[in-house]
C-alpha positions as a Markdown table, in Angstrom:
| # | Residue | x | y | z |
|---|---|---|---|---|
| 1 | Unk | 20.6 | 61.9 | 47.0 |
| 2 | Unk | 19.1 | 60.0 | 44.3 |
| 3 | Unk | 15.6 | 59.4 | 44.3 |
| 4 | Unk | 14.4 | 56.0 | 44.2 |
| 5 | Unk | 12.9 | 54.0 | 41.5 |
| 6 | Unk | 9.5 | 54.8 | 40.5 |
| 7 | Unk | 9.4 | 58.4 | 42.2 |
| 8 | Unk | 8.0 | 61.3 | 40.4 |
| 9 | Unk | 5.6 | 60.8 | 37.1 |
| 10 | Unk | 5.4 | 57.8 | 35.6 |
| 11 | Unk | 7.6 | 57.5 | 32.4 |
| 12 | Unk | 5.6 | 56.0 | 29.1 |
| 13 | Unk | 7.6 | 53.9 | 26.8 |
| 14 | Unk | 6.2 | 54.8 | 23.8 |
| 15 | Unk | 7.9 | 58.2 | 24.7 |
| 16 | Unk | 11.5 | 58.1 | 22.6 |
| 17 | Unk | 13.4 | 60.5 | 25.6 |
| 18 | Unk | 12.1 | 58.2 | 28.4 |
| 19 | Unk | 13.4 | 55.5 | 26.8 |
| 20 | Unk | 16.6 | 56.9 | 27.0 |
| 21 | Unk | 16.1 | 58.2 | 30.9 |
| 22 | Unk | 15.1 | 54.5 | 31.7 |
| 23 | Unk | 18.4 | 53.2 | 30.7 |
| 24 | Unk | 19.0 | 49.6 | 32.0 |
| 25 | Unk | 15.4 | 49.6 | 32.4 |
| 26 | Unk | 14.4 | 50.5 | 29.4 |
| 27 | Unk | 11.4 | 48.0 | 28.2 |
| 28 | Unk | 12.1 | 45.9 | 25.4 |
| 29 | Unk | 10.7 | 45.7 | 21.7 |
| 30 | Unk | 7.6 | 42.7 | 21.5 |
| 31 | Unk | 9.3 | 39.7 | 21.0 |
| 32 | Unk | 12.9 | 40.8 | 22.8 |
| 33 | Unk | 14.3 | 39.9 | 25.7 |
| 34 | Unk | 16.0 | 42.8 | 28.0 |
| 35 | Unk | 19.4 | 42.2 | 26.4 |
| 36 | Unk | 17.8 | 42.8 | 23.1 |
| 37 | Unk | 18.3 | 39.5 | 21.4 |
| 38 | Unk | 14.9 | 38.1 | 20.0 |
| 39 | Unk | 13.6 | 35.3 | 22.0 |
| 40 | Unk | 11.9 | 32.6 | 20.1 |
| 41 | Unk | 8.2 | 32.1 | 21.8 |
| 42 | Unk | 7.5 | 28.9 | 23.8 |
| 43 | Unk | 5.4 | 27.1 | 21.5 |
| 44 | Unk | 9.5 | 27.5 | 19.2 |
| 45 | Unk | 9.0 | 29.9 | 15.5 |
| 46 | Unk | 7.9 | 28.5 | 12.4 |
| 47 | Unk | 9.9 | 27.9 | 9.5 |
| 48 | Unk | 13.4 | 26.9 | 8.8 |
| 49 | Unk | 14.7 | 30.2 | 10.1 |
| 50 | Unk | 14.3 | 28.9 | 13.8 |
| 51 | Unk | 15.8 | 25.7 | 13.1 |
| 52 | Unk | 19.6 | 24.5 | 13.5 |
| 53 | Unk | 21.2 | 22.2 | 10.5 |
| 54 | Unk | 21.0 | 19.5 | 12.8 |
| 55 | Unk | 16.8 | 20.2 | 13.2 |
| 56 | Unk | 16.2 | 20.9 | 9.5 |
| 57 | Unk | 17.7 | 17.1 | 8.3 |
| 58 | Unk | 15.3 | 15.9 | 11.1 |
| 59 | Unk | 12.2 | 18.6 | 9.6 |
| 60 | Unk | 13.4 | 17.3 | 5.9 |
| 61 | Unk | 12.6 | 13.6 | 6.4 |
| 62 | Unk | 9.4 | 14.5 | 8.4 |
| 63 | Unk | 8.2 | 16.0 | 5.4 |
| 64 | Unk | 9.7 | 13.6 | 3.4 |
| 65 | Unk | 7.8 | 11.1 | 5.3 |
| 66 | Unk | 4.4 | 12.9 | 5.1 |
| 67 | Unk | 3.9 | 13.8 | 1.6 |
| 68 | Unk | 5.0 | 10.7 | 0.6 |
| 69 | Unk | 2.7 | 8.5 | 2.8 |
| 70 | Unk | -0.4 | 11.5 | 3.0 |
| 71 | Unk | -2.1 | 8.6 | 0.1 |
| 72 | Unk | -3.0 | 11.8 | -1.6 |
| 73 | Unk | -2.5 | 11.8 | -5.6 |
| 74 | Unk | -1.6 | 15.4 | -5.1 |
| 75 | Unk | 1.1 | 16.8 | -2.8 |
| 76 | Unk | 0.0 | 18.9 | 0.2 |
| 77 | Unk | 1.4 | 22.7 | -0.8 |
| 78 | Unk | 2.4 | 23.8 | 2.6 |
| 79 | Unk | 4.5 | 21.1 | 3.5 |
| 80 | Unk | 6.1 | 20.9 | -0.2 |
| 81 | Unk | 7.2 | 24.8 | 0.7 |
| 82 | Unk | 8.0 | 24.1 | 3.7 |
| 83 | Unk | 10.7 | 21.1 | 1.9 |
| 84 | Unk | 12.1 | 23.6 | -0.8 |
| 85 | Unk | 13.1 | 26.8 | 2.1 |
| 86 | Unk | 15.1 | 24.0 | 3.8 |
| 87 | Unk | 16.6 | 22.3 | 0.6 |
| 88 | Unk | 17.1 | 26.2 | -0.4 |
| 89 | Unk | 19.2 | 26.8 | 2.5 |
| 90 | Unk | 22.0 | 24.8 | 1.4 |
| 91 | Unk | 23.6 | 22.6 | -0.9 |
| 92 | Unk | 24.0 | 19.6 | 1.9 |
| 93 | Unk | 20.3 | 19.5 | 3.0 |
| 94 | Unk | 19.6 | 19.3 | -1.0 |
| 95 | Unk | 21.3 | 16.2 | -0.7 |
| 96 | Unk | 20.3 | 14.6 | 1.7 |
| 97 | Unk | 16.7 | 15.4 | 0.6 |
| 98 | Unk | 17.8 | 13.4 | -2.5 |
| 99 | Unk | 18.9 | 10.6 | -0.6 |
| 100 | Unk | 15.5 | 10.8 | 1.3 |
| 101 | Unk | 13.6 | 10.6 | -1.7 |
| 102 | Unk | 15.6 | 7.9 | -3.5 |
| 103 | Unk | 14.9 | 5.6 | -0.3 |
| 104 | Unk | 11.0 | 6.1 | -0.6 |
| 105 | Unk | 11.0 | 5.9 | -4.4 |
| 106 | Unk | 12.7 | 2.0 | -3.3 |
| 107 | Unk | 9.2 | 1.0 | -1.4 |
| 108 | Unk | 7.8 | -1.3 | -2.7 |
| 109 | Unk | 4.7 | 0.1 | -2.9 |
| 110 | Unk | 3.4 | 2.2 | -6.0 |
| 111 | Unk | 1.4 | 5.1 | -4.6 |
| 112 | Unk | 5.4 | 6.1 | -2.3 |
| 113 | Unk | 6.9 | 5.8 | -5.7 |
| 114 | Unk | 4.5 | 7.7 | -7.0 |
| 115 | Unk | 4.4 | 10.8 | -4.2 |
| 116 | Unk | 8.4 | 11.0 | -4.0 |
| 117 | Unk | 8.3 | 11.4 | -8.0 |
| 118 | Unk | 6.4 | 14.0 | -7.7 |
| 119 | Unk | 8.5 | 15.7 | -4.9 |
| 120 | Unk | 11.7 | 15.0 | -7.6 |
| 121 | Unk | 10.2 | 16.7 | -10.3 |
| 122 | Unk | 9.7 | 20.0 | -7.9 |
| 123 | Unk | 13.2 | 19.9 | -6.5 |
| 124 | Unk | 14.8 | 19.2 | -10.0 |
| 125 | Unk | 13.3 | 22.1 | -12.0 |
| 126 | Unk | 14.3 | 24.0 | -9.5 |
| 127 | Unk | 18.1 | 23.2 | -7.9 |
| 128 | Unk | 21.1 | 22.6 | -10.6 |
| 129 | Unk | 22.3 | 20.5 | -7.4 |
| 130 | Unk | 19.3 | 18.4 | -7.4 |
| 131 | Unk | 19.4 | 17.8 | -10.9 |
| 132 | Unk | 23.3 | 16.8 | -10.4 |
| 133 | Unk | 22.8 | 13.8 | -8.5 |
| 134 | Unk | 19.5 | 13.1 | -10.0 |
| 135 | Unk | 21.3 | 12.3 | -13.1 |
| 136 | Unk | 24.4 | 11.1 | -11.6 |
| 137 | Unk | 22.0 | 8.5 | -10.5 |
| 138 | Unk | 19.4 | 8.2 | -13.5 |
| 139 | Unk | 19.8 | 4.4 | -14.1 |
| 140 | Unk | 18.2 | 3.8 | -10.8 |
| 141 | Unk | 15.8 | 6.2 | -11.0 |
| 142 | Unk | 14.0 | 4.9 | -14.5 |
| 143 | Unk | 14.6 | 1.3 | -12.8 |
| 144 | Unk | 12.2 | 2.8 | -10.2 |
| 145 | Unk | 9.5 | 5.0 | -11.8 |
| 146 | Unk | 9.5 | 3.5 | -15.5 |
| 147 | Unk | 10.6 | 0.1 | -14.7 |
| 148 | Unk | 13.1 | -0.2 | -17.3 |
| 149 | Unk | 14.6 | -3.6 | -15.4 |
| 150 | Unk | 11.7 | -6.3 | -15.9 |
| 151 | Unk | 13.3 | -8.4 | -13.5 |
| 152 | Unk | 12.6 | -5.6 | -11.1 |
| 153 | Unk | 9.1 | -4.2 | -12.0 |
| 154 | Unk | 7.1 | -1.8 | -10.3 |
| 155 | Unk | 5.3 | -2.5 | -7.3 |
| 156 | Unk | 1.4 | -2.4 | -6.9 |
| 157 | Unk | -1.2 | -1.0 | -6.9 |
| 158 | Unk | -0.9 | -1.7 | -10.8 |
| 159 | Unk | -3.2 | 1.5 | -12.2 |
| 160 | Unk | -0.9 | 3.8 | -9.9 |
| 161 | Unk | 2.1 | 2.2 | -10.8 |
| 162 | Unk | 0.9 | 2.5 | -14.8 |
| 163 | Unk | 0.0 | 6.6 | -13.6 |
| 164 | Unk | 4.1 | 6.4 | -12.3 |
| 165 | Unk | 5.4 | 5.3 | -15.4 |
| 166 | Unk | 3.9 | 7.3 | -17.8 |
| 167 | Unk | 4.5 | 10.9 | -16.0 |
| 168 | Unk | 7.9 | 9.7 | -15.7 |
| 169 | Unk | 8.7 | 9.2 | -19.0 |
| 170 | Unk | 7.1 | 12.7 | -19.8 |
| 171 | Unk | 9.3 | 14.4 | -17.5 |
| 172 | Unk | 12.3 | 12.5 | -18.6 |
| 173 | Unk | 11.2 | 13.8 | -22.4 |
| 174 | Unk | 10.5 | 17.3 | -20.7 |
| 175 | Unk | 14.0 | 17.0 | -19.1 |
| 176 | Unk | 15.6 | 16.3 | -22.0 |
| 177 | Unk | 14.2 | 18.9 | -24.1 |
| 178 | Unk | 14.9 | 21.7 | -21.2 |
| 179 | Unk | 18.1 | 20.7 | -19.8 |
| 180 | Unk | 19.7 | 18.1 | -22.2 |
| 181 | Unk | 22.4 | 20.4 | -23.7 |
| 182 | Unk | 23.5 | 21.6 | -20.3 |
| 183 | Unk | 23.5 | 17.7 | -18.6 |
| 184 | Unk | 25.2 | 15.3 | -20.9 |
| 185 | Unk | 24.4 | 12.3 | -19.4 |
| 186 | Unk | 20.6 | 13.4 | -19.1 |
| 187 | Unk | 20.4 | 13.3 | -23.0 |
| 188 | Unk | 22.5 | 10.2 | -23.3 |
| 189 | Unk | 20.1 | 8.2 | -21.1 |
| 190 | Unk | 16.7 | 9.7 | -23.1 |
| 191 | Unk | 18.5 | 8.8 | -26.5 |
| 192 | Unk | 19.3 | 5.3 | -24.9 |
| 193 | Unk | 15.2 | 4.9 | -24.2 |
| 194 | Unk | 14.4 | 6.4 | -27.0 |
| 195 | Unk | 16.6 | 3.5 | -29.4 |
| 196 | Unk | 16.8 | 1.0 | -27.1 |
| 197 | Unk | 13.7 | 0.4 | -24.7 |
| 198 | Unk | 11.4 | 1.9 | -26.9 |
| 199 | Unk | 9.4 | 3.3 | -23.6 |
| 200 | Unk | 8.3 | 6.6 | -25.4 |
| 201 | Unk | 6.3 | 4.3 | -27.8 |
| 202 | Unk | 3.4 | 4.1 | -24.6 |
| 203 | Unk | 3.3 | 7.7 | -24.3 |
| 204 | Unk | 3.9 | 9.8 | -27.2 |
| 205 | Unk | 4.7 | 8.6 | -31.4 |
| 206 | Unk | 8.4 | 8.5 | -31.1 |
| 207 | Unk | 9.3 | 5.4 | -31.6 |
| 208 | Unk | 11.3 | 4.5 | -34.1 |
């Protein structure tokens, strides 16, 4: 005759050998359901972690979105490490983070340009990946943040699109002298500004 549930003392579940007694009843640890798998609150986790592939493309160009429209001439630090845990993840949302970023740095507006440049440089010194395509790409890229094409030059505002050009060409320099014997056609389009567009010659004494 089994007695029913709840007679005798009450058992405490901080006690380890009424946990066991409990069985099926057992309570669960905070933040478990009773089958034991963790249950993500209502209000959904933070971070990539709780997020499916499909959720963190849709999370990347949200961020994508914000840091490059915030106005701000500096890029807000929890949403920029919010961008580099996703890209981190895996090599396909490092991608299509590029192909983000390439789309804003085509606005036609200076201060975009300026924001998603910024965001490149952050992802490139850290993701051989990012770097990849960068440079698999790097005509483009000094068409749109050093303006290499004067049929295509950069958009306004004018001082900010002046700001654009000339931390690009540092970084490009900076690129060069960190990662040119490792990416081939990094150094080949540096020596090609270098002799041939002369665009150093704005920033720094080497032209020649």
């Amino acid at each position: 005759m089994g007695g029913a549930i709840g007679a005798g003392p009450p058992l405490r579940a901080e006690d380890g050998a009424a946990q066991t007694r409990l069985g099926p009843w057992a309570l669960p640890e905070p933040g478990r359901g009773s089958s034991g798998v963790r249950k993500v609150p209502p209000g959904g986790a933070s971070g990539p972690a709780a997020l499916l592939p499909a959720d963190m493309d849709q999370r990347l160009a949200e961020l994508v979105e914000e840091l490059t429209t915030s106005g701000e001439p500096r890029l807000e630090p929890g949403r920029m490490k919010e961008l580099k845990k996703i890209c981190k993840s895996s090599e396909e949302h490092i991608s299509h983070a590029f192909h983000l970023l390439v789309t804003r740095l085509q606005e036609e507006h200076a201060e975009m340009r300026f924001s998603a440049f910024q965001v490149v440089q952050e992802l490139f010194a850290r993701s051989h990946q990012f770097r990849t395509l960068l440079i698999a790409n790097f005509q483009e890229f000094l068409e749109l943040t050093v303006g290499i094409d004067h049929e295509q030059p950069l958009p306004p505002p004018k001082e900010v699109a002046q700001k654009l050009r000339k931390a690009a060409i540092k970084a490009v320099q900076d690129w060069h002298e960190k990662y040119g014997e490792a990416y081939k056609q990094l150094s080949l389009g540096y020596h090609f500004l270098k002799r041939n567009k002369k665009v150093f010659c704005t920033v720094t004494p080497l032209c020649f």
